[in-house]
C-alpha positions in Angstrom: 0.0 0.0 0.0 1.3 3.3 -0.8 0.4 6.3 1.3 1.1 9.5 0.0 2.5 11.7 2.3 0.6 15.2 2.7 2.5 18.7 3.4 2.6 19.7 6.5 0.3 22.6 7.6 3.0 24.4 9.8 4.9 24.9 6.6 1.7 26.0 4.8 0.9 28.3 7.5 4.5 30.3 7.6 4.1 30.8 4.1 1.1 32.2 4.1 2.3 34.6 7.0 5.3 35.4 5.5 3.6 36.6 2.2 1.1 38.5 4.1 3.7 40.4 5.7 5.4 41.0 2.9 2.1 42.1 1.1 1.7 44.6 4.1 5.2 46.0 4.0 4.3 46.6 0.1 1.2 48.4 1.1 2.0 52.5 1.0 0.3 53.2 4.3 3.3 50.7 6.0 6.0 53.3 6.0 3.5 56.4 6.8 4.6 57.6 10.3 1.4 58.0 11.4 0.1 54.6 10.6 -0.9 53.5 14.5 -3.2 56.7 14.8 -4.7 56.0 10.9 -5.6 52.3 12.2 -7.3 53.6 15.5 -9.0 56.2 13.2 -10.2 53.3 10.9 -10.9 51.4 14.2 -13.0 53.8 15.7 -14.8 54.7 12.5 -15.8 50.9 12.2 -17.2 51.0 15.4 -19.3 54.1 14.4 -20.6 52.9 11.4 -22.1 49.7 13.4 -23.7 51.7 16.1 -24.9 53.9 13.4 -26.3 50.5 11.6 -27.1 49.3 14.7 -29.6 53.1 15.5 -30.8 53.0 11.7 -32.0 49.0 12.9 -34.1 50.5 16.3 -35.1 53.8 14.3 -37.2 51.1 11.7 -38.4 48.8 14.1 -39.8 51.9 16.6 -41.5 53.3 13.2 -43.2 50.1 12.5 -44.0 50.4 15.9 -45.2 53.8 15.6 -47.4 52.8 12.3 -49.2 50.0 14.2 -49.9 51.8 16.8 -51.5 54.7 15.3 -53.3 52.3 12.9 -55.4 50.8 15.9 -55.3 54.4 17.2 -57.4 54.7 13.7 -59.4 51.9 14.2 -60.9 52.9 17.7 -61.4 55.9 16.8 -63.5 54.5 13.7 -65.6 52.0 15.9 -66.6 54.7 18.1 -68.1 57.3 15.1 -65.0 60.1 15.1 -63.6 58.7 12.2 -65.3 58.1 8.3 -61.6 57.1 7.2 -59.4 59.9 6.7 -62.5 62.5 7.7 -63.6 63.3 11.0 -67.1 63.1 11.6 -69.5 65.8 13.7 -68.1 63.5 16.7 -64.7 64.2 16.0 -64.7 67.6 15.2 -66.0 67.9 18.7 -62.6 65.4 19.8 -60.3 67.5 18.5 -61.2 70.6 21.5 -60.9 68.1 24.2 -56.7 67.8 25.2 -56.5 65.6 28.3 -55.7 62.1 28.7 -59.6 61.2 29.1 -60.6 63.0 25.5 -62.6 60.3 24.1 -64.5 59.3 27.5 -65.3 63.2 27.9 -66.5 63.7 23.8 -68.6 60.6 24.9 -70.3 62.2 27.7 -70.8 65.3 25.5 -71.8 63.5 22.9 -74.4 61.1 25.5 -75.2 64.7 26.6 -74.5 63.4 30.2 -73.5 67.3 30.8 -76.8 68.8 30.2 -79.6 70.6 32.1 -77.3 70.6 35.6 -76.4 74.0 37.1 -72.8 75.7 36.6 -72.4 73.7 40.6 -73.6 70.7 39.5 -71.5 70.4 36.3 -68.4 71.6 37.8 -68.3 68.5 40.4 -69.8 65.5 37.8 -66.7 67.0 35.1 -64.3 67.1 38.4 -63.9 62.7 38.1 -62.4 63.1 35.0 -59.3 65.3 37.1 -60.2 64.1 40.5 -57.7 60.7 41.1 -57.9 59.4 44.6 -54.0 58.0 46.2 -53.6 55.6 48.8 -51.0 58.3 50.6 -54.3 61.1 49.9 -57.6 61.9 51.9 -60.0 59.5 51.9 -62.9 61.7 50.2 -66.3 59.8 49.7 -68.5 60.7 46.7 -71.7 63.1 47.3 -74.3 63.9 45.2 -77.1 66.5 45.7 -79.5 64.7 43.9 -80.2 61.2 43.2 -80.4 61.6 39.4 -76.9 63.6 39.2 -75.8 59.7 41.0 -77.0 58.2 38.1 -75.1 60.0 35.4 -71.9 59.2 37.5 -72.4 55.5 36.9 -73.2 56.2 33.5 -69.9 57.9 33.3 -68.2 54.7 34.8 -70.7 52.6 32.5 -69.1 54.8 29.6 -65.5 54.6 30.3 -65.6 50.9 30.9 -67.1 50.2 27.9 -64.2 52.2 26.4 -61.5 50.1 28.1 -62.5 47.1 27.1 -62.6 48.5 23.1 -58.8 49.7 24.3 -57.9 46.6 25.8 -58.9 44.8 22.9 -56.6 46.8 20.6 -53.8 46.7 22.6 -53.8 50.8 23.7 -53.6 52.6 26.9 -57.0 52.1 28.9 -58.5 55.3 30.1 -59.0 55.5 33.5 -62.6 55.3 35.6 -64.0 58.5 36.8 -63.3 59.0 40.6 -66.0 61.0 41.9 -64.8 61.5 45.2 -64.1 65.4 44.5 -67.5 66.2 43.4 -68.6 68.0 46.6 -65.7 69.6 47.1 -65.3 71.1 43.2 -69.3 71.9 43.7 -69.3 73.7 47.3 -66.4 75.9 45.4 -68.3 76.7 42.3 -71.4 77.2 44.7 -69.2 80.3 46.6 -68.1 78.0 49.7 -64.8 79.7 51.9 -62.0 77.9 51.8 -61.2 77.2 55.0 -65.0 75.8 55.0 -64.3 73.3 52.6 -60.7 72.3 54.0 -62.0 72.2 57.5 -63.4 68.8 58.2 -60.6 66.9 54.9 -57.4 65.9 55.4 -56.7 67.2 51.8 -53.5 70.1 51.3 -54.5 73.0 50.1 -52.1 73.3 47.3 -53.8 69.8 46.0 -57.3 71.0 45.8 -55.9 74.2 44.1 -54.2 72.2 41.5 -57.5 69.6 41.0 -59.6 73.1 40.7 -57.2 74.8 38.0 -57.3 71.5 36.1 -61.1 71.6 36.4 -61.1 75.2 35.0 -58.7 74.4 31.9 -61.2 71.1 31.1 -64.3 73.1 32.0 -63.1 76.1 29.4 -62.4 73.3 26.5 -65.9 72.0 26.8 -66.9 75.8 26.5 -65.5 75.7 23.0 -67.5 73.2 21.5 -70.8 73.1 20.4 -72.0 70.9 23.3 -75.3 72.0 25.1 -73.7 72.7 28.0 -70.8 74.8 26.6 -72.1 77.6 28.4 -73.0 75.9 31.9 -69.6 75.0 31.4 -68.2 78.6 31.0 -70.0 79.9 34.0 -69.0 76.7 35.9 -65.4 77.5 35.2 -65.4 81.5 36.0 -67.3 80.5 39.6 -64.1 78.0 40.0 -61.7 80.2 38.6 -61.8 82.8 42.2 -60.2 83.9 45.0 -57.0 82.2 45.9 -57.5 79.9 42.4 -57.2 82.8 40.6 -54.0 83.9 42.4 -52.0 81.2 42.9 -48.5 81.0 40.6 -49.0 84.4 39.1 -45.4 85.5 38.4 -43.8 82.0 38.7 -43.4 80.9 35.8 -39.9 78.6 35.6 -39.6 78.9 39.2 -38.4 75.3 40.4 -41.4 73.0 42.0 -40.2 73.2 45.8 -40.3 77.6 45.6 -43.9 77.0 43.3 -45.5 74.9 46.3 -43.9 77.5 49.0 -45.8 80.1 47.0 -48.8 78.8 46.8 -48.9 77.5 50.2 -48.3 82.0 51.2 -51.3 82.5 48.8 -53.6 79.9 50.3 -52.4 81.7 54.3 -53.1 85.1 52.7 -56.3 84.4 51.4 -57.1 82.4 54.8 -56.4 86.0 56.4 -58.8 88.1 54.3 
């Protein structure tokens, strides 16, 4: 039997170094004096051009993202009568005036005219769920209504917003929140002309919190005002009978002041207008 004898792959592997080397000593950038910093250079440019591949990569998957998300966006907003594809319909023309993170629950109401024929009071404290958000850490305010039928259009609201959840659950989006009615007294005895120190009495809320649920009352109260609800003008008067005494002072002149000198100001405005 003959075996032939194969090379050896040491002496294949120094050959191939050696003519590498010799190909790199041939190559013009071997004898340039800066050729250590050049190779860093190219180093470091490599490794810029795959984080910038590796951005470009995130960038197309978030904008897919982005696409499918406002596409059921789209959808829900088409199941619920804003929408007629690209065209909003007498629903969402009324949408577009509502800015706050309950919009469509709120056009709903409008729209169920769950708003109507109450007093500026009364509207004022069934709108104040949509701002009102109870806290474990926060006072433990119970809902109150003045009359039995103003009960029922709260658990309408809640009726409302669940049956909006579910549509968002179903599409994968953000769920909007239940109303929390446990302000309502409190944003109504204000509206009504109540003192302060009346309302704040007998709750163990700050005062620099119910100051900050009423302004946010006022800016949703005003929004409603602009549409062509029924009750845009309830709501109107509803947010000039919040919009008063130390309401209607707080923060003036402190704008981009930091948060710990905004709260020390308003707490001097609530003791100042305690002292009137």
């Amino acid at each position: 039997r003959i075996v032939k004898r194969l090379p050896s792959s040491d002496g294949d592997n120094q050959r191939r170094s050696e003519s590498n080397r010799s190909a790199v000593e041939r190559h013009p950038v071997h004898g340039c004096p800066d050729r250590d910093s050049h190779l860093r250079a190219l180093r470091d440019a490599e490794g810029v051009r795959r984080e910038i591949e590796g951005l470009e990569k995130q960038i197309r998957s978030r904008t897919g993202s982005l696409v499918e998300h406002f596409d059921r966006i789209l959808q829900m907003l088409e199941q619920w009568g804003h929408l007629d594809g690209w065209k909003l319909t007498e629903r969402g023309e009324r949408l577009v005036r509502i800015y706050h993170e309950s919009d469509l629950a709120i056009a709903e109401a409008l729209e169920e005219q769950l708003f109507d024929d109450l007093s500026a009071a009364e509207l004022a404290g069934l709108a104040s769920s949509f701002v009102y958000e109870s806290r474990a850490s926060g006072p433990d305010l119970s809902p109150w209504f003045p009359r039995r039928d103003i009960e029922q259009r709260a658990d309408q609201l809640e009726d409302l917003t669940r049956s909006i959840a579910r549509d968002e659950i179903a599409l994968g989006l953000s769920v909007t929140r239940t109303p929390d009615s446990g302000f309502f007294a409190l944003a109504h005895a204000w509206a009504a002309g109540d003192d302060l120190d009346h309302l704040l009495g007998d709750d163990d809320m700050p005062g620099g919190d119910f100051v900050r649920t009423i302004k946010q009352l006022v800016d949703l109260l005003r929004q409603i005002s602009e549409t062509d609800a029924s009750c845009a003008t309830t709501a109107s008067e509803a947010a000039d009978a919040l919009h008063r005494g130390v309401v209607a002072v707080s923060g003036r002149g402190r704008i981009g002041d930091d948060e710990s000198d905004a709260e020390s100001g308003l707490e001097s405005d609530l003791a100042a207008s305690e002292l009137q």
